[in-house]
C-alpha positions as CSV (number, residue, x, y, z in Angstrom):
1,X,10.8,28.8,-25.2
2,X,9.0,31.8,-25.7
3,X,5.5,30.8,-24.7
4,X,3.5,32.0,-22.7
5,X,3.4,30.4,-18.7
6,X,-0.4,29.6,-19.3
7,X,0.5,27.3,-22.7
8,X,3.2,25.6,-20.2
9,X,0.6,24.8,-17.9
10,X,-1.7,23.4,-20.5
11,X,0.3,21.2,-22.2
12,X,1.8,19.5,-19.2
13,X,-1.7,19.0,-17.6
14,X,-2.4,17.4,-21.2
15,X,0.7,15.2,-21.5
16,X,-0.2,14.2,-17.7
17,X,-3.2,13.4,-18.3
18,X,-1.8,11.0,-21.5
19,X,0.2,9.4,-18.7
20,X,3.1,11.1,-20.6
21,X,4.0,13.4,-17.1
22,X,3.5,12.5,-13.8
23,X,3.2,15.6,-11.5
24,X,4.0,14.8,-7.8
25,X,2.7,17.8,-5.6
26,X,5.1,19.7,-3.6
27,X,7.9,17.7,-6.1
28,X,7.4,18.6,-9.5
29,X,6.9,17.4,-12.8
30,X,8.3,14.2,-14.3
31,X,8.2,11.7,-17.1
32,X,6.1,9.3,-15.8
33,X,7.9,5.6,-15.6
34,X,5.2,2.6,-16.9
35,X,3.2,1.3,-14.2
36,X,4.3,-0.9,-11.7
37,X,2.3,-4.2,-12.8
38,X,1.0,-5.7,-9.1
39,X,0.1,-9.7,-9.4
40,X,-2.6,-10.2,-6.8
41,X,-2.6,-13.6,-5.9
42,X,-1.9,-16.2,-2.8
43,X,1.4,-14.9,-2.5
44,X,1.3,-10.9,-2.7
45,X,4.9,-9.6,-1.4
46,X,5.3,-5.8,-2.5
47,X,9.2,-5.7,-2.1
48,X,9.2,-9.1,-4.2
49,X,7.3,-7.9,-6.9
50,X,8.8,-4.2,-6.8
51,X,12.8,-6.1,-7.0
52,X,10.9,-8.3,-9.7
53,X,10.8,-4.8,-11.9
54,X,14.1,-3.7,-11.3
55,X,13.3,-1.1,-8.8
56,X,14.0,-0.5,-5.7
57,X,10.8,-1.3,-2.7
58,X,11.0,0.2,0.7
59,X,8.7,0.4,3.4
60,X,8.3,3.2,5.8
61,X,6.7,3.3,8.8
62,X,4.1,6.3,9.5
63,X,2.1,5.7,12.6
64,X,1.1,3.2,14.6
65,X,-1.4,2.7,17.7
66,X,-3.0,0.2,19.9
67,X,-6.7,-0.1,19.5
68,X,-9.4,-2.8,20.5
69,X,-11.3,-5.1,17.8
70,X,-14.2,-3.5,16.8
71,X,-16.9,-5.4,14.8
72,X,-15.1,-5.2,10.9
73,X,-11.6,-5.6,12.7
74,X,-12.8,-8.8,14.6
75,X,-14.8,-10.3,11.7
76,X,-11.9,-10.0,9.6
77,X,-9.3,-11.3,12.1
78,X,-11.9,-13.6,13.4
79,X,-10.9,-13.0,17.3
80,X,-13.3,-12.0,19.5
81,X,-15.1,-8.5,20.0
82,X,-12.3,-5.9,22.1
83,X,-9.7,-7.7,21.4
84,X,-6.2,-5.6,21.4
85,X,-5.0,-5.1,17.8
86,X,-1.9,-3.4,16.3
87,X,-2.7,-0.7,13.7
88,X,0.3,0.2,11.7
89,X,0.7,2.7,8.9
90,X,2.7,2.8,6.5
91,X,3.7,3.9,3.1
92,X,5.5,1.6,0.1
93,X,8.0,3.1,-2.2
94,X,9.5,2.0,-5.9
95,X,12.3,3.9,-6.8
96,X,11.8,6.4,-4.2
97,X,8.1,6.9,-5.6
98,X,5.2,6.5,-3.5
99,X,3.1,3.7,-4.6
100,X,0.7,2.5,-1.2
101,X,-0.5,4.2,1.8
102,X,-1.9,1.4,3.7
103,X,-3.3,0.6,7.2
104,X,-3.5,-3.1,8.4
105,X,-4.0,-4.6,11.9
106,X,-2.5,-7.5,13.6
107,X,-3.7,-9.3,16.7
108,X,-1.0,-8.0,19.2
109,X,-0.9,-11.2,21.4
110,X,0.9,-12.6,18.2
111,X,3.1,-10.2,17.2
112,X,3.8,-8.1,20.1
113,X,7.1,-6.4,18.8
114,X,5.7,-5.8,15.1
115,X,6.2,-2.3,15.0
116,X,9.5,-2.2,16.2
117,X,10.4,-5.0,14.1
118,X,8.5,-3.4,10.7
119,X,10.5,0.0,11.5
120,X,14.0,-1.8,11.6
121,X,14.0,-3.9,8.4
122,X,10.3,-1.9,6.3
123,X,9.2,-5.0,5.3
124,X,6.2,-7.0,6.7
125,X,7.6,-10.3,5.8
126,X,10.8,-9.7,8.0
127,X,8.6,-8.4,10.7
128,X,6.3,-11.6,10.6
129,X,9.2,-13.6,10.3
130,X,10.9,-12.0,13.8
131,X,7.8,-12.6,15.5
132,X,7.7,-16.5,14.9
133,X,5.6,-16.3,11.9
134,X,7.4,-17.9,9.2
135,X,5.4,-17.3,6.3
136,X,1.4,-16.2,5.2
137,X,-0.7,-16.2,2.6
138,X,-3.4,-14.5,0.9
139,X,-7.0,-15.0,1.7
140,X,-8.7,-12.5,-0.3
141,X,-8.4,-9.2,-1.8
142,X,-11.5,-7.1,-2.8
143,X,-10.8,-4.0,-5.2
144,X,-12.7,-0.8,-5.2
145,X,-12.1,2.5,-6.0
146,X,-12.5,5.9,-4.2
147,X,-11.1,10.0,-4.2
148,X,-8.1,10.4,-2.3
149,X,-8.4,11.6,1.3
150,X,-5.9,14.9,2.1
151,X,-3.7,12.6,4.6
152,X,-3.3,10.3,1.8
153,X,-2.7,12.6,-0.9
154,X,-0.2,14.2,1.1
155,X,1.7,11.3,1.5
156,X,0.9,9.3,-2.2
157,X,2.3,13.1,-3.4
158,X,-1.4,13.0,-5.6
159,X,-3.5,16.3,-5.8
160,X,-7.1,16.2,-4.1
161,X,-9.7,14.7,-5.9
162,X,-7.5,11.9,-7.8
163,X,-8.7,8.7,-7.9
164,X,-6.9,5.8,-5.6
165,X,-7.7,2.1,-5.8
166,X,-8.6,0.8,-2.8
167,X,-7.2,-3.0,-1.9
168,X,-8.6,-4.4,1.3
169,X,-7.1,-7.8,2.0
170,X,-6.9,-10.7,4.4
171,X,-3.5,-12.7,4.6
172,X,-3.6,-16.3,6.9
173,X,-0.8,-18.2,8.4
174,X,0.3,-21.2,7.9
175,X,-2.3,-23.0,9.4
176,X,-5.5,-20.8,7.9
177,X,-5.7,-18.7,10.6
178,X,-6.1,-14.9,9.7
179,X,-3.2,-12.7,10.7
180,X,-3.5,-9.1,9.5
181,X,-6.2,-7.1,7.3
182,X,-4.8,-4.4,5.6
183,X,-6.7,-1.6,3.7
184,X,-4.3,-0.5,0.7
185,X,-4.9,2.6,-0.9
186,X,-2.7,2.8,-4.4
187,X,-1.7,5.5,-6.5
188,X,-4.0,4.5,-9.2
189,X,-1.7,6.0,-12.1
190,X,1.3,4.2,-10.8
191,X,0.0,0.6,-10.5
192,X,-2.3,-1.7,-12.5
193,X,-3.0,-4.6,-10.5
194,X,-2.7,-8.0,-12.1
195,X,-5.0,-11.0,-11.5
196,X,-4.3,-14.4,-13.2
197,X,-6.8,-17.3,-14.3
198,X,-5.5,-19.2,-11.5
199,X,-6.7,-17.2,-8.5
């Protein structure tokens, strides 16, 4: 166009910052799609609410580790101090965009082939459902807000120092009984979360 590289540069860091562009490090630079609107409520399902939008979710497995309860952990899964938990990572995709890098833990006597079952079909429900747990529902979710961490902006594609809103939750079977806590960290430009009167 005949411009000079620097007047490139500033108008797409001021049409991203409109919410115009979205610039996905190590991708490029794209029109940004509106934001995923995210209902929190009793009944949070992200591949429900992402087919809801006409996108496509998926879930992709990152990591995953055995580890004891420590004192948080065991509060919020309220089983006892040491206890052996299932920490799985993973990330949440719309349209082949990022969305959530979360973590979330899961009493292993309960679901002992969770990670197996969450890598074969990359969704949690499925996985629950494999391991005898036929459905869940949401306890709590407390929002808060920090700078994204360099593993996590790696994977969310988000430069250092951008914001992420931080969703840590509790979901409980079918009889009250806490089954996983997650701690959700969302791409805070690519989500606004939703929460009704009737929560």
């Amino acid at each position: 166009f005949g411009v000079n590289r620097h007047t490139v540069r500033r108008a797409i860091a001021a049409l991203t910052a409109e919410g115009i562009l979205r610039a996905d490090q190590g991708r490029g630079t794209f029109v940004a799609s509106a934001p995923l609107s995210y209902p929190i409520g009793p009944r949070t399902r992200f591949s429900e609410i992402v087919s809801g939008q006409d996108r496509a979710p998926d879930g992709r497995l990152i990591g995953s580790a055995l580890e004891e309860a420590d004192a948080l952990l065991a509060n919020h899964l309220a089983v006892p101090l040491g206890t052996m938990l299932i920490r799985v990572e993973t990330l949440r995709v719309a349209d082949g965009v990022p969305m959530i890098v979360a973590t979330s833990w899961f009493e292993q006597a309960r679901v002992p082939n969770f990670v197996a079952d969450y890598a074969d079909s990359g969704s949690i429900t499925t996985a629950l459902k494999r391991g005898g747990i036929a459905d869940y529902s949401r306890k709590e979710t407390r929002i808060t807000a920090e700078l994204v961490e360099a593993r996590d902006a790696q994977q969310l594609g988000l430069a250092l120092g951008q914001p992420v809103m931080v969703m840590e939750s509790v979901n409980l079977d079918t009889d009250g009984r806490p089954l996983q806590y997650t701690r959700a960290r969302v791409a805070a430009d690519r989500m606004q979360l939703v929460v009704s009167g009737d929560v």
